[in-house]
C-alpha positions in Angstrom: -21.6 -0.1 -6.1 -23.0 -3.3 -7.3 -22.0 -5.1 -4.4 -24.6 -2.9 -2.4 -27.2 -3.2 -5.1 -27.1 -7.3 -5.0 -26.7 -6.8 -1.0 -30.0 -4.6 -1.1 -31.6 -6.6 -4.1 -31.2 -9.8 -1.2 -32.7 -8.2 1.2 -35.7 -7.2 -0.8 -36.4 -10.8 -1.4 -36.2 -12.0 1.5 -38.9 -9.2 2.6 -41.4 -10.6 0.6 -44.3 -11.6 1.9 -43.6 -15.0 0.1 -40.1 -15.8 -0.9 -39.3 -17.1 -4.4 -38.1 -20.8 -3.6 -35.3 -22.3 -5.5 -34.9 -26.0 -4.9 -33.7 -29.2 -7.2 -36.8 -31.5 -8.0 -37.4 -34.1 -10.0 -37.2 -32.5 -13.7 -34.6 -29.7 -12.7 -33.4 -26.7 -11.1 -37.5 -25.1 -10.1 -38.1 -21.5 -9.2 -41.2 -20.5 -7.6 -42.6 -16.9 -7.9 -44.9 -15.4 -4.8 -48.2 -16.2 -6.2 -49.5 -12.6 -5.9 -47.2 -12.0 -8.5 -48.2 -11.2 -12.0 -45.8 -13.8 -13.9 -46.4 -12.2 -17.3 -45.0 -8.8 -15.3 -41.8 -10.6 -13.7 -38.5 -10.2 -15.7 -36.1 -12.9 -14.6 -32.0 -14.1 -15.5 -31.0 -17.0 -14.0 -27.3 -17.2 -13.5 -25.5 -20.7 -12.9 -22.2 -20.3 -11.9 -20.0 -23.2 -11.3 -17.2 -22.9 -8.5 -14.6 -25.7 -10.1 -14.9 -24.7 -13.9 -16.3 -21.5 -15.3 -16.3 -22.7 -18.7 -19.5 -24.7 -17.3 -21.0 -21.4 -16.5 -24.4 -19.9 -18.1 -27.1 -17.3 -17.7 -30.4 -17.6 -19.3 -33.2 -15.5 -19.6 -36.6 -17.0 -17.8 -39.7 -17.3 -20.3 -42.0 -17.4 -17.5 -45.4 -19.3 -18.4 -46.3 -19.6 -14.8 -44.9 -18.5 -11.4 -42.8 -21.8 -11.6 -39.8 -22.1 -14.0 -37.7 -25.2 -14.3 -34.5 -25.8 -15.7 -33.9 -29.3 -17.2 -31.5 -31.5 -15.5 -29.7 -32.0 -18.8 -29.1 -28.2 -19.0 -26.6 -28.4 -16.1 -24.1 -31.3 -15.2 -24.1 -32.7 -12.0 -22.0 -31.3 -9.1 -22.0 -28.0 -6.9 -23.3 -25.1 -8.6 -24.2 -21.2 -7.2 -27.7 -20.4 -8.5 -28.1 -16.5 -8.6 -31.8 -15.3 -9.9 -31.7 -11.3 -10.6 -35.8 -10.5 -11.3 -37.7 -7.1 -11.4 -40.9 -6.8 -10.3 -43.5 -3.5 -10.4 -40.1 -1.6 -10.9 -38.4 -2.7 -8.3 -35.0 -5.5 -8.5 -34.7 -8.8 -6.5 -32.3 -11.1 -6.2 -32.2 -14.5 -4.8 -29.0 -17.0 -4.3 -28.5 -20.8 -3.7 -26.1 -23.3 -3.3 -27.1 -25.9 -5.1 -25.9 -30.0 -4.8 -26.8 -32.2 -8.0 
């Protein structure tokens, strides 16, 4: 049942009118919110997942100041890492996945 929940979170997301962006820049891991959203409204957990050692894995909640978020590079060591972001939104859940390469 969650499978279809994540599966149906995705696709909300990527329905957006604009999609939240998760990319590696300069000072970390950055997550862009739509800017029609209400950041003060959006309740965010970012998990990191590591695919070669799970005692490297985290979740943390996102104290959103603005509609971007970073995480600091010295949060997360360097290699490949599975960024998922679970948010709600106006009632409604999101989720957003990326592979990331640091």
């Amino acid at each position: 049942l969650t499978l279809q929940k994540d599966i149906d979170d995705s696709k909300k997301a990527l329905a957006l009118d604009q999609n939240v962006e998760i990319n590696l820049a300069e000072e970390g891991l950055e997550i862009i919110f739509p800017t029609e959203f209400n950041f003060a409204d959006v309740q965010a957990e970012l998990f990191m997942y590591r695919p070669s050692d799970k005692a490297l894995d985290f979740t943390t909640n996102l104290q959103l100041k603005s509609s971007r978020f970073v995480l600091p590079h010295k949060d997360f060591t360097s290699g490949r890492w599975d960024a998922i972001l679970k948010f709600s939104y106006n009632n409604e859940d999101y989720m957003v996945t990326k592979k990331i390469n640091k």
